[in-house]
SEMIGU-718668 format. One record per atom (N, C-alpha, C, O): x, y, z; residue in one letter. Coordinates in steps of 0.1 Angstrom, whole numbers, padded with zeros to 4 digits, always signed. Layout:
BEGIN
XYZA ...
# end
This chain:
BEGIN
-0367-0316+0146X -0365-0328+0155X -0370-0325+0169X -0376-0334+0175X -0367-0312+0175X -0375-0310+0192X -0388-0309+0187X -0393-0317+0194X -0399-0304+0178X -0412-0303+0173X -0415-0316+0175X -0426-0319+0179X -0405-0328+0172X -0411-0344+0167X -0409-0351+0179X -0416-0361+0181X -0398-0348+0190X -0395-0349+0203X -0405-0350+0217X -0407-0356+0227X -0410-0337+0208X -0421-0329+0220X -0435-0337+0219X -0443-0340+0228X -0436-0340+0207X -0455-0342+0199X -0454-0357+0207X -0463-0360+0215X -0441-0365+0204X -0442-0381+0203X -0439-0379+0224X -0443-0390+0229X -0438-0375+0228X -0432-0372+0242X -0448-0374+0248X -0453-0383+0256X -0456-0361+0242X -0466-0361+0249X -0483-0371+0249X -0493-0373+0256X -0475-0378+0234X -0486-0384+0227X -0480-0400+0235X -0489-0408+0236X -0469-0404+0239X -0464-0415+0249X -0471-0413+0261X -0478-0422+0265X -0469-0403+0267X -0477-0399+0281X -0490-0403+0283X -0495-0409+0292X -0496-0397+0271X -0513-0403+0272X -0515-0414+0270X -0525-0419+0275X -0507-0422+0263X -0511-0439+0260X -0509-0445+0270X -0516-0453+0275X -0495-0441+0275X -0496-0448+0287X -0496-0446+0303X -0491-0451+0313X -0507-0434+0300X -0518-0431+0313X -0525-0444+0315X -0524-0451+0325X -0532-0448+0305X -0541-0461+0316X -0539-0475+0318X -0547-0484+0318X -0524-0475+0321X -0518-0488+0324X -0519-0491+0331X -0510-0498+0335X -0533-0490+0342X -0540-0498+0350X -0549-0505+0342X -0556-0514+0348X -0550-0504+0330X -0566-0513+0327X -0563-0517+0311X -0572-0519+0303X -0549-0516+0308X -0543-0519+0296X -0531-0523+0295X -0527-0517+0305X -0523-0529+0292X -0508-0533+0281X -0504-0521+0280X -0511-0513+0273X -0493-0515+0285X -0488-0505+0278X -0486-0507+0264X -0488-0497+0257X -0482-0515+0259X -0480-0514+0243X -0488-0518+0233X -0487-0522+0221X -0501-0515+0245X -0512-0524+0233X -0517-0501+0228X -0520-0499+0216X -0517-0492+0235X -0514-0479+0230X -0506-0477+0220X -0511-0469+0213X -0495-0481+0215X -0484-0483+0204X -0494-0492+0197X -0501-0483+0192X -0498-0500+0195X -0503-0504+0185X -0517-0501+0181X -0521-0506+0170X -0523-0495+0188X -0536-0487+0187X -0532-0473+0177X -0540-0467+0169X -0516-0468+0182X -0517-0456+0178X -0509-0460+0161X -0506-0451+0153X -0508-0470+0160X -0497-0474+0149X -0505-0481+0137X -0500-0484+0126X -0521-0482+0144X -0532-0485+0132X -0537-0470+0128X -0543-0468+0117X -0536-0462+0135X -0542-0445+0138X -0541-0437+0128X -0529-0437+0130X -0543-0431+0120X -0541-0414+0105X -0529-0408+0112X -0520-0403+0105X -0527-0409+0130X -0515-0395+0135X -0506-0407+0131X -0497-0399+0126X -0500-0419+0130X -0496-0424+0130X -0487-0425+0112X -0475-0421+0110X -0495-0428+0103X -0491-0419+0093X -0482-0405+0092X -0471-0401+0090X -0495-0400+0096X -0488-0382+0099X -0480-0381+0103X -0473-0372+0098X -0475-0389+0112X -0460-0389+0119X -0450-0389+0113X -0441-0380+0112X -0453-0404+0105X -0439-0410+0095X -0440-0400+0082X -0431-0396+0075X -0451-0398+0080X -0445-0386+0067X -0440-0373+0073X -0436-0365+0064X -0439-0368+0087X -0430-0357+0091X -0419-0362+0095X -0410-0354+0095X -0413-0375+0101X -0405-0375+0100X -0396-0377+0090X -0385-0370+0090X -0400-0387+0079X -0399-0387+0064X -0394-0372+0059X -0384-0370+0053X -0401-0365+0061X -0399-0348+0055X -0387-0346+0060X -0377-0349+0054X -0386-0341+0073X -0371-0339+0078X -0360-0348+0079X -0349-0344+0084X -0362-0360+0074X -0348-0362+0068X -0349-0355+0054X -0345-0343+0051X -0356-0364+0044X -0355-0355+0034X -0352-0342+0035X -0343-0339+0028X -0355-0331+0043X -0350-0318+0045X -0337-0318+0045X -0330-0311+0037X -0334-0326+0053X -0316-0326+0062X -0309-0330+0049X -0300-0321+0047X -0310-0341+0039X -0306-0345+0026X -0304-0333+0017X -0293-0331+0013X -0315-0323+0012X -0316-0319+0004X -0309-0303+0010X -0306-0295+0001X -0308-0300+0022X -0299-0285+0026X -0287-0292+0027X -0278-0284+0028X -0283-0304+0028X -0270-0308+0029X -0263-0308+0013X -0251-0304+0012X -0272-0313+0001X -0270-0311-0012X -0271-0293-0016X -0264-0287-0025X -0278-0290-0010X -0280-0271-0011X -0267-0266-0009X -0263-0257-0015X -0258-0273+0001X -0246-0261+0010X -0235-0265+0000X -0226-0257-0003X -0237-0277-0004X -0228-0285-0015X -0225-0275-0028X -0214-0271-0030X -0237-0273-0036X -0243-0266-0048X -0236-0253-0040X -0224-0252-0041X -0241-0243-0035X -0236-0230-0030X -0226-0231-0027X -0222-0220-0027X -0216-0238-0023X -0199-0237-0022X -0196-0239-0036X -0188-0229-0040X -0199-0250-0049X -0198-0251-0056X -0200-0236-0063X -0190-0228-0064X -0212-0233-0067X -0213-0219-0073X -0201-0208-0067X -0194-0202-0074X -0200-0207-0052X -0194-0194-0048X -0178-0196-0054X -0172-0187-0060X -0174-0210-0051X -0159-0212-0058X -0161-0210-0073X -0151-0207-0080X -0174-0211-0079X -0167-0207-0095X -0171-0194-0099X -0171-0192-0111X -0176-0182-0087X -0178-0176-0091X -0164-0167-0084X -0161-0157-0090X -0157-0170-0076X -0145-0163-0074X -0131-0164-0082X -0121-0157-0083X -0135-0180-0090X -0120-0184-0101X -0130-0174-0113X -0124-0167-0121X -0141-0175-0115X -0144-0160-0125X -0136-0151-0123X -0125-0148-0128X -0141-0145-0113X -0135-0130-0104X -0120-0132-0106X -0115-0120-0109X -0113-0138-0106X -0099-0140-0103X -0096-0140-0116X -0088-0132-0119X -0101-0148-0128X -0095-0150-0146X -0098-0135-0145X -0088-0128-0147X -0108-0130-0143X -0111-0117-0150X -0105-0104-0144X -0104-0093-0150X -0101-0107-0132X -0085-0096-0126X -0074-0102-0133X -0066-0094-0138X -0072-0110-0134X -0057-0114-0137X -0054-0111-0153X -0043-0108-0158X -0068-0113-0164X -0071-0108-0177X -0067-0097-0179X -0059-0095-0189X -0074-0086-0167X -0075-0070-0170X -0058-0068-0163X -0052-0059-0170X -0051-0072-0153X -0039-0072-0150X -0031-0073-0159X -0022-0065-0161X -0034-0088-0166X -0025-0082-0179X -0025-0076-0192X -0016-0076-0200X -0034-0071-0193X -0037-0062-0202X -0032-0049-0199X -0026-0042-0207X -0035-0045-0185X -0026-0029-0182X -0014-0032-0183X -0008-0025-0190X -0007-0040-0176X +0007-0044-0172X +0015-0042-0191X +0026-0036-0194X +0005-0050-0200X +0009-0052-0214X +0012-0032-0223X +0018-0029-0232X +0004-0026-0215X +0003-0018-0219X +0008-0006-0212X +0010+0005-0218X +0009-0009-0200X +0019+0000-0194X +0038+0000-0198X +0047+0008-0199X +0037-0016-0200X +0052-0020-0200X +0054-0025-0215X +0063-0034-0214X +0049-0022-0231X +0052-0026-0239X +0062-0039-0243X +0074-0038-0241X +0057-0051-0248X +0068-0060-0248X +0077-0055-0262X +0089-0056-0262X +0070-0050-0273X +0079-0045-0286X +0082-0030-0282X +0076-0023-0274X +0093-0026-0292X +0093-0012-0287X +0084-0001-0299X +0084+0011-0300X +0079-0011-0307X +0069+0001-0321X +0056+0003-0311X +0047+0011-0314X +0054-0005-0299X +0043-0006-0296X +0043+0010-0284X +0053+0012-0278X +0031+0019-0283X +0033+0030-0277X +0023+0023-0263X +0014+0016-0263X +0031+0031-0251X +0025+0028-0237X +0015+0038-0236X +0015+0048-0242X +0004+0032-0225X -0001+0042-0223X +0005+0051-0210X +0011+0048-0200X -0003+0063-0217X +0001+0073-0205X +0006+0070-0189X -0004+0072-0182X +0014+0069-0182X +0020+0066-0168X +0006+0068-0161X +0002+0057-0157X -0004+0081-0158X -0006+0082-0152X -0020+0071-0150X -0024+0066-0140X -0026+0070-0164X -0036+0062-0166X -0029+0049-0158X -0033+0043-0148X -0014+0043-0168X -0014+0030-0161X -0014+0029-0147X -0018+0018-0142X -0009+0041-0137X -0010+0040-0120X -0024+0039-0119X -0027+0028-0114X -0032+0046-0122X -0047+0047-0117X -0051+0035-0119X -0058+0030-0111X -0049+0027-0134X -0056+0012-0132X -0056+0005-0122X -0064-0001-0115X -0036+0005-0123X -0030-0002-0116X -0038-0001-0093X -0039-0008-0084X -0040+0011-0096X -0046+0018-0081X -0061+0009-0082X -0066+0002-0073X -0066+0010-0095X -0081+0002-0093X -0078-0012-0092X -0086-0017-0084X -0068-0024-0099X -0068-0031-0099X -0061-0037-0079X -0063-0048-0075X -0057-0030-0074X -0050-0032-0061X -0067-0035-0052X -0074-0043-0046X -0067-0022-0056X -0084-0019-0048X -0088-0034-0044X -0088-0040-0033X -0093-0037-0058X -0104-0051-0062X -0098-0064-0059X -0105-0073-0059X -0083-0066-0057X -0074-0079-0053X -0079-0084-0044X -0083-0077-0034X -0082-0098-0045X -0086-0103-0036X -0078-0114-0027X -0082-0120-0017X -0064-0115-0033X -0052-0125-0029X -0038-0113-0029X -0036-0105-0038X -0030-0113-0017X -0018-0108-0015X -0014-0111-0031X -0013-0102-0038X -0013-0122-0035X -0003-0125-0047X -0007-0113-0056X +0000-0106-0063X -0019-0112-0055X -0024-0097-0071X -0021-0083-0065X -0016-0074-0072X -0025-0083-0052X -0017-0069-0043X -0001-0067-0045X +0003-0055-0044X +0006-0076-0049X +0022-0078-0052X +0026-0072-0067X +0034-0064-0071X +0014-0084-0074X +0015-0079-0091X +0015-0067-0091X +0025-0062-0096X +0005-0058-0086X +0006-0046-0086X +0014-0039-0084X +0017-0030-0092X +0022-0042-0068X +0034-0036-0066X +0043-0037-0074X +0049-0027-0076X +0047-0048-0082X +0060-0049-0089X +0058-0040-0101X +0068-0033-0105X +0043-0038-0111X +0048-0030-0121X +0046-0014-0114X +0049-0006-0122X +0043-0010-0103X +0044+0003-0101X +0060+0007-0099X +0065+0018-0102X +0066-0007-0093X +0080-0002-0090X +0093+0000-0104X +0105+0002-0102X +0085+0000-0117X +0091-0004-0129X +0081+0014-0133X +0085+0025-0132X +0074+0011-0135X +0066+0027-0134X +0072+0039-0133X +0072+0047-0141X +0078+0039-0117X +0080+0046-0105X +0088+0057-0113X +0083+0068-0115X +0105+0054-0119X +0113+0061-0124X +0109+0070-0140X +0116+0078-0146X +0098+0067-0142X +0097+0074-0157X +0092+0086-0150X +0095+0095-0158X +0084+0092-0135X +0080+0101-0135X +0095+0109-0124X +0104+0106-0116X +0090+0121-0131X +0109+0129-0130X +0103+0138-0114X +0103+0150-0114X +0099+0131-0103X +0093+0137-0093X +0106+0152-0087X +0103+0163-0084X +0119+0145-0088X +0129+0148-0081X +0130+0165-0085X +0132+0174-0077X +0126+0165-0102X +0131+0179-0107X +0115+0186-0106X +0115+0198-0110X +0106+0183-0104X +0096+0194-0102X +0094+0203-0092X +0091+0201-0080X +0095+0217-0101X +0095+0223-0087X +0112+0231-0085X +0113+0243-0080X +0121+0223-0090X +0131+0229-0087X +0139+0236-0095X +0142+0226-0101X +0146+0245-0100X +0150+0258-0104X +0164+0245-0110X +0169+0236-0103X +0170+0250-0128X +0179+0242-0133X +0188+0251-0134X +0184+0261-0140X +0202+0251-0128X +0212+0264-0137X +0202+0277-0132X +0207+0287-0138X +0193+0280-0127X +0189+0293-0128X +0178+0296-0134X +0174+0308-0135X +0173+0287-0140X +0155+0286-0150X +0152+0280-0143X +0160+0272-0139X +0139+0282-0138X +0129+0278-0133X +0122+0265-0139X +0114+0266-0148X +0125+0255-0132X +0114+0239-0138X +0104+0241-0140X +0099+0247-0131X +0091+0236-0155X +0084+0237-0161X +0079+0217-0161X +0084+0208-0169X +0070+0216-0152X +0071+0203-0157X +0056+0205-0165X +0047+0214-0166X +0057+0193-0169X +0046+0192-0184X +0034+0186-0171X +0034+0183-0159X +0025+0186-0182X +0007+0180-0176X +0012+0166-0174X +0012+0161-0162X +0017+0159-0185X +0018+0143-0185X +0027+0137-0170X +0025+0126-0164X +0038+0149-0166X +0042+0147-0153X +0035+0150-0142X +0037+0146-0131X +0026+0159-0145X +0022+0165-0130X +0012+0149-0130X +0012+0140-0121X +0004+0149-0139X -0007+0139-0137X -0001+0125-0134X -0008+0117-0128X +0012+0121-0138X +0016+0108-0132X +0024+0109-0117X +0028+0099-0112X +0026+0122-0112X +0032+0122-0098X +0017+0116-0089X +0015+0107-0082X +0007+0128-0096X -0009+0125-0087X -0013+0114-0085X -0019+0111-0075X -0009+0107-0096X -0015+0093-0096X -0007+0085-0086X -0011+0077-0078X +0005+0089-0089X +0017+0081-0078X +0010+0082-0065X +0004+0074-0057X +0012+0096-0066X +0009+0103-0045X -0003+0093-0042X -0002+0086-0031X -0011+0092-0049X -0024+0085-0046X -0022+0070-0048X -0028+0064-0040X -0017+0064-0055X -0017+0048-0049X -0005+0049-0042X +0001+0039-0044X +0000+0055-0034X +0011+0053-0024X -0002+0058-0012X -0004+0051-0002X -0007+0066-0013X -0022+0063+0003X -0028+0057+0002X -0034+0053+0013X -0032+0052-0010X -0045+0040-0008X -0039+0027-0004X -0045+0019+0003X -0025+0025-0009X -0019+0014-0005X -0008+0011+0005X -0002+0000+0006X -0006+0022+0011X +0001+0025+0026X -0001+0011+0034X -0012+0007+0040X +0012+0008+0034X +0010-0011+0043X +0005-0019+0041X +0004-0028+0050X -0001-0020+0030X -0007-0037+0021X +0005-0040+0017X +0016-0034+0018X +0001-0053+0011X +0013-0060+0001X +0012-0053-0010X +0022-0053-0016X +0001-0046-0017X -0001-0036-0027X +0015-0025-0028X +0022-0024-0038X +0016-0020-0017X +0026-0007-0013X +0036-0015-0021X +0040-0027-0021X +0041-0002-0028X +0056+0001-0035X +0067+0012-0028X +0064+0024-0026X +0078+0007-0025X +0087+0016-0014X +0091+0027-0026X +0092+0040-0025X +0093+0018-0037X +0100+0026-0048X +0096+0041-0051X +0103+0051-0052X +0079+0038-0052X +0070+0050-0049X +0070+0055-0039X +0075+0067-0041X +0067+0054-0027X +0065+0060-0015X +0079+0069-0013X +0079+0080-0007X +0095+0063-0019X +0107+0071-0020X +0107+0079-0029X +0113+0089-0027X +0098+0078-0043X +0098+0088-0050X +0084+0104-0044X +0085+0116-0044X +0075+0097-0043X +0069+0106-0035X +0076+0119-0028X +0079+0131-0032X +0081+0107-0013X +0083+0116-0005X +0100+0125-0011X +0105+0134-0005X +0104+0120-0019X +0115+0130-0025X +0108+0143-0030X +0110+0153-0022X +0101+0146-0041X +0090+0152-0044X +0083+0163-0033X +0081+0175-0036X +0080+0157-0022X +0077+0166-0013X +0084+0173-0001X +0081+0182+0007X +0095+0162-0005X +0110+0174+0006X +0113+0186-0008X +0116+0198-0006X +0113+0182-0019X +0119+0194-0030X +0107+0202-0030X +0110+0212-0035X +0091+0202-0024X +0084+0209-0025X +0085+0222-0012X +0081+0234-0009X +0090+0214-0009X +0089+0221+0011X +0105+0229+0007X +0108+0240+0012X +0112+0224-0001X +0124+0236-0005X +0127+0246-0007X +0135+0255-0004X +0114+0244-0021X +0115+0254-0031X +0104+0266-0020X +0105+0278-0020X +0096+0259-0014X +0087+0268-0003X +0100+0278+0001X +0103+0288-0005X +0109+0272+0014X +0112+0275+0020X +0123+0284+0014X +0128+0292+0022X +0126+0285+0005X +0139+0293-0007X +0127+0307-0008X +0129+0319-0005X +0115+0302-0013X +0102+0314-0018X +0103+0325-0004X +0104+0337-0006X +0102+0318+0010X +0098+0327+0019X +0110+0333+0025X +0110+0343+0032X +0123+0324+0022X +0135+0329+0029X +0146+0338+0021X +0150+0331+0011X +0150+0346+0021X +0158+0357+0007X +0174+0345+0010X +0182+0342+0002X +0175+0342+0021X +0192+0336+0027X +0189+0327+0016X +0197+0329+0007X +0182+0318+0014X +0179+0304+0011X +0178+0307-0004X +0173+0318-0008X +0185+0294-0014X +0182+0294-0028X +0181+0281-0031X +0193+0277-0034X +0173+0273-0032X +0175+0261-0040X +0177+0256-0052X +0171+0263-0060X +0182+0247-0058X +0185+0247-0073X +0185+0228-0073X +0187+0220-0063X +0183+0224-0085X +0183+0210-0089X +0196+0210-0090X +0202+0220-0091X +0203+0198-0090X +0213+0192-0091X +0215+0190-0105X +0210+0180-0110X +0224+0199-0114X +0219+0199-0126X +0230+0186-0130X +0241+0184-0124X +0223+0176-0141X +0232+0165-0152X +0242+0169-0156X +0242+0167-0168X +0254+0174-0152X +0269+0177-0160X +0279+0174-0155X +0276+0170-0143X +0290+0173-0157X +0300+0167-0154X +0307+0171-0138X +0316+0166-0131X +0299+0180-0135X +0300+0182-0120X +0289+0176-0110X +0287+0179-0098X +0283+0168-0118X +0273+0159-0111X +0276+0153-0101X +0284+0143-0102X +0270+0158-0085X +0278+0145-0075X +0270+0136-0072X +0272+0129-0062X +0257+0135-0081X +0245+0126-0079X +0241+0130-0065X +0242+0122-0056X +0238+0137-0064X +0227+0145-0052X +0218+0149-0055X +0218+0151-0067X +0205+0152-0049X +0190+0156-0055X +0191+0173-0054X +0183+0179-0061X +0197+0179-0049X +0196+0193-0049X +0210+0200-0048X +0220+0193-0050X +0211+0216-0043X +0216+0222-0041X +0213+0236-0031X +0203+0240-0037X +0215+0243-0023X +0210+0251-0014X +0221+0262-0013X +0230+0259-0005X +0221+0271-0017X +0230+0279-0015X +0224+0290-0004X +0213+0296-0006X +0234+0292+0007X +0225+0294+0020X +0238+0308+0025X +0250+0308+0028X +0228+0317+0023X +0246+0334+0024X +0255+0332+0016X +0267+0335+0021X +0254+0326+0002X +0264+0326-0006X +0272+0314-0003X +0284+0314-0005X +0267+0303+0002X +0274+0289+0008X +0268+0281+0003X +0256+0284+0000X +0273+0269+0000X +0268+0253-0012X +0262+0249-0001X +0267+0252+0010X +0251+0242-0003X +0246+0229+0007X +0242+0218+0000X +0231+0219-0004X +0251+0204-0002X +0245+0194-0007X +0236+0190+0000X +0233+0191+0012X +0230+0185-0011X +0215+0182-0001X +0213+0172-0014X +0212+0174-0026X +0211+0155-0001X +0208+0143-0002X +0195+0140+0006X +0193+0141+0018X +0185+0134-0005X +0173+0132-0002X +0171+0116+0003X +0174+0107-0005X +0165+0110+0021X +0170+0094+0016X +0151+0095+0021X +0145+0105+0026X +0147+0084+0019X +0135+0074+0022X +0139+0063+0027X +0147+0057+0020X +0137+0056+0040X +0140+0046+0047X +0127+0036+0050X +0116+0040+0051X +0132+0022+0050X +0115+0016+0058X +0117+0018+0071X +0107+0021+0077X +0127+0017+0076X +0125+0017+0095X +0140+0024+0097X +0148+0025+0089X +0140+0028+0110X +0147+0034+0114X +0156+0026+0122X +0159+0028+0134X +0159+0013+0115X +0171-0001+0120X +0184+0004+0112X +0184+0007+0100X +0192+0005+0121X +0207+0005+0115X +0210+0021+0103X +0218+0024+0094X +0199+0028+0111X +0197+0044+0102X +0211+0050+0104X +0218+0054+0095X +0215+0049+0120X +0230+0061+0120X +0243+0058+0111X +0251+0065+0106X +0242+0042+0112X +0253+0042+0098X +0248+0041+0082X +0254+0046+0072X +0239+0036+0084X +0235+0043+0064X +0240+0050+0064X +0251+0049+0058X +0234+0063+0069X +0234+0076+0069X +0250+0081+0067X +0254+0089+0058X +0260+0075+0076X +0274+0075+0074X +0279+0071+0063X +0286+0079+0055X +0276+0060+0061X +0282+0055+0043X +0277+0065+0035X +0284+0071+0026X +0261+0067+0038X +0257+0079+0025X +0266+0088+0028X +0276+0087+0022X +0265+0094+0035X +0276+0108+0042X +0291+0106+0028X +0294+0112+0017X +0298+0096+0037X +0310+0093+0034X +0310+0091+0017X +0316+0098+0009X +0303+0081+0013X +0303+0080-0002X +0300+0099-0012X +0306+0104-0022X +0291+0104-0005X +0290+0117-0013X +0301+0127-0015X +0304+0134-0025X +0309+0124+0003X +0321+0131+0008X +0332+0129-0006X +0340+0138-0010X +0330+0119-0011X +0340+0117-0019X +0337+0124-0036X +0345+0128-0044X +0328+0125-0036X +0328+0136-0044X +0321+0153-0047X +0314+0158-0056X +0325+0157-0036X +0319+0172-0032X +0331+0175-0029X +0341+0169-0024X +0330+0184-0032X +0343+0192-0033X +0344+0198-0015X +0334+0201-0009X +0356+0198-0007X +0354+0202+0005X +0348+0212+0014X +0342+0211+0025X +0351+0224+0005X +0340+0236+0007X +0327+0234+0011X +0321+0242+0019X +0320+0224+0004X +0305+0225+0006X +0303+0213+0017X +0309+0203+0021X +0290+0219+0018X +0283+0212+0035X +0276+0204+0027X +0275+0206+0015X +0270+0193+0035X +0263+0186+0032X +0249+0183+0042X +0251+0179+0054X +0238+0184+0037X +0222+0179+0043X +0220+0168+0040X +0223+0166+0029X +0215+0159+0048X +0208+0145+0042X +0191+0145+0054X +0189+0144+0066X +0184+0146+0044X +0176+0151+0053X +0163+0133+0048X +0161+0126+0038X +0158+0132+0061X +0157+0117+0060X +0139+0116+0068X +0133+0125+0074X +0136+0102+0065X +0121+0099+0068X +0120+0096+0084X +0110+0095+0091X +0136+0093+0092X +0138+0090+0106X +0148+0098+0110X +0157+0102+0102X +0148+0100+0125X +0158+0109+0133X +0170+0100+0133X +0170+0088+0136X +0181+0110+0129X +0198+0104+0129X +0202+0110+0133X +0205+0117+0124X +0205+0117+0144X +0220+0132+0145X +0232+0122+0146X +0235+0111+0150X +0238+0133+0139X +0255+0125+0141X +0263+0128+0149X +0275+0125+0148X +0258+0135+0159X +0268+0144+0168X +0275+0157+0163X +0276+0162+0152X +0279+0161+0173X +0291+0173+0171X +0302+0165+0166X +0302+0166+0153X +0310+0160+0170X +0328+0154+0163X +0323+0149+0153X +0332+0145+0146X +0307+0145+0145X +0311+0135+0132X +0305+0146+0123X +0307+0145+0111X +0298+0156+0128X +0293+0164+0121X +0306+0172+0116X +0308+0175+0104X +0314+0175+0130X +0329+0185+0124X +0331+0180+0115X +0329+0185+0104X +0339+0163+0117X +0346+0159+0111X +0341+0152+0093X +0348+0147+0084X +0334+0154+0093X +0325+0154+0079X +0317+0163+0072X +0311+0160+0061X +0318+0176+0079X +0315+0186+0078X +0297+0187+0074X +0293+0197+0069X +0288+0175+0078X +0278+0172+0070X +0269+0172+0086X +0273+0171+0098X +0253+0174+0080X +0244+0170+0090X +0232+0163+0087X +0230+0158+0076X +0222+0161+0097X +0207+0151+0093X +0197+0165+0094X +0199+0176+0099X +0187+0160+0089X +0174+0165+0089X +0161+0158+0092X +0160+0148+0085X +0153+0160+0099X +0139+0151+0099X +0129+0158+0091X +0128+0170+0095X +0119+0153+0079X +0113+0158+0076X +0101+0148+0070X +0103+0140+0061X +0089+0152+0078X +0076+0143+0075X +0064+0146+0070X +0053+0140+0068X +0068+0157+0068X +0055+0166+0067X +0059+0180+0065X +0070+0185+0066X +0048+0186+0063X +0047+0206+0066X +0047+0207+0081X +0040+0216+0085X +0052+0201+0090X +0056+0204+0101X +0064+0203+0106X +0066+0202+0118X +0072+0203+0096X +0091+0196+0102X +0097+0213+0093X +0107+0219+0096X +0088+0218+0082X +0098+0230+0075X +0106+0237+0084X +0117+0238+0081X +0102+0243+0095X +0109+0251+0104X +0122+0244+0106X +0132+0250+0104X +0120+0231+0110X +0135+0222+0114X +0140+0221+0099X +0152+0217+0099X +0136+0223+0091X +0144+0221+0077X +0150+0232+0079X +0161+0229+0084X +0149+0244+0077X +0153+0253+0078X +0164+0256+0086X +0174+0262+0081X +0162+0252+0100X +0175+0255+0109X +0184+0245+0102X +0196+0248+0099X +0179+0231+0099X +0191+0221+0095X +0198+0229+0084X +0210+0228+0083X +0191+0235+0076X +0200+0245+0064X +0210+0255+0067X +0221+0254+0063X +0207+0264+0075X +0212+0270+0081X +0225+0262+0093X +0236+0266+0093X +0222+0255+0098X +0236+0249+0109X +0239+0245+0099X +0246+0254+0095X +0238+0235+0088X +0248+0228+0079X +0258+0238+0072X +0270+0236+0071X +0250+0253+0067X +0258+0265+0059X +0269+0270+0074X +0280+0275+0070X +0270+0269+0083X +0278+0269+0094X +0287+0261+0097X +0295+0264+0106X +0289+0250+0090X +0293+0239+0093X +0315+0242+0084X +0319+0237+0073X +0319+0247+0088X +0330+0251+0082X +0344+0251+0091X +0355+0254+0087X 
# end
């Protein structure tokens, strides 16, 4: 349209240059018997037609792009339920597959979501997943035998650890996972810390009728140390959880023994609640908190 602006702009100018000795509109009609005159109306002719036919183009290409994303979407939500079917058996003759395979789909299938809602699907069967792998006891010493975990577990913790980083803060992320994880790698940083220290012994919390449902045990100079493992989302309303956990364990550990709760946020409980519960906190994030695990092991075996 400025091409057709410009031509007709300049081609008006010269017609009606000699309106000393002409009609200006007798030029319009000189130019309107003319071939450019033609030429004209079939370019402007063209560019509507253009304007028509890219306005039908943009139509057709939204058209195509939406049916090629409700493709995309049948054929995630197909293969979704096909793992989900087979991760989660609906009969029970029917055999699952392997945990670790189903995380890793489950990690491919997050990947490729293209809607929160399928980021979610995901999350929910990992959090049904989550408990078949025995994170808590690898690694840690039963009664005095040393834990032997099988291939089938080591490879579904791997798989865990890893869709808990690829999915760190999407709607994908499972807490359920990311608590079993990081349980897993405080009992890793234990059994470390028992290996380099002779004071230190860690032991699993073995299944028997002296069960206080605790994840470990730490026996620190010949002294018990319960030791409760928590995972938190935020560090809102942490110092009393921490108390109820405290207090609920309190009730069944025998008085003698100390108690650790060693946690994903800073809690101290003070001196008078530490006396008076005989129990303490731990911060542990990483392989750079072991040192502070350590002393927290130690002040807790003091705690008498």
């Amino acid at each position: 349209m400025a091409v057709i602006s410009v031509v007709f702009g300049v081609w008006l100018g010269v017609a009606l240059a000699p309106a000393s000795q002409a009609p200006w509109w007798q030029g319009l009609l000189d130019f309107a018997k003319s071939p450019g005159a033609a030429a004209f109306a079939a370019l402007l002719a063209a560019v509507i037609a253009f304007g028509g036919i890219s306005k039908q183009v943009a139509v057709s290409r939204a058209s195509l792009t939406h049916q090629k994303e409700s493709a995309q979407a049948d054929a995630w939500w197909a293969m979704f339920e096909w793992a989900s079917d087979r991760a989660i058996p609906r009969r029970q003759d029917e055999r699952p597959l392997p945990v670790s395979v189903s995380i890793r789909t489950l990690e491919r299938l997050a990947a490729e979501a293209t809607e929160q809602v399928q980021e979610a699907a995901c999350a929910g069967v990992i959090d049904v997943l989550t408990p078949a792998i025995d994170a808590a006891g690898l690694g840690l010493a039963v009664d005095g035998r040393d834990a032997v975990a099988s291939e089938g577990e080591l490879a579904g913790f791997a798989a865990l650890a890893s869709y808990v980083e690829s999915n760190a803060g999407t709607p994908a992320a499972s807490f359920a996972a990311e608590a079993h994880v990081y349980e897993f790698r405080v009992a890793s940083a234990l059994v470390s810390l028992s290996t380099q220290n002779p004071r230190v012994k860690i032991y699993r919390n073995p299944p028997s009728a002296a069960d206080h449902g605790a994840d470990a045990i730490a026996v620190v100079d010949g002294l018990r140390v319960i030791i409760e493992i928590k995972a938190y989302r935020s560090a809102a309303g942490l110092p009393s959880k921490i108390l109820q956990a405290i207090r609920r364990l309190r009730g069944r550990v025998p008085d003698a023994d100390a108690i650790l709760v060693i946690t994903t946020f800073p809690a101290d409980l003070g001196p008078d609640q530490e006396s008076e519960l005989r129990a303490t906190t731990a911060l542990w994030r990483g392989p750079e908190d072991d040192a502070r695990l350590l002393e927290a092991l130690l002040h807790a075996s003091s705690l008498r």
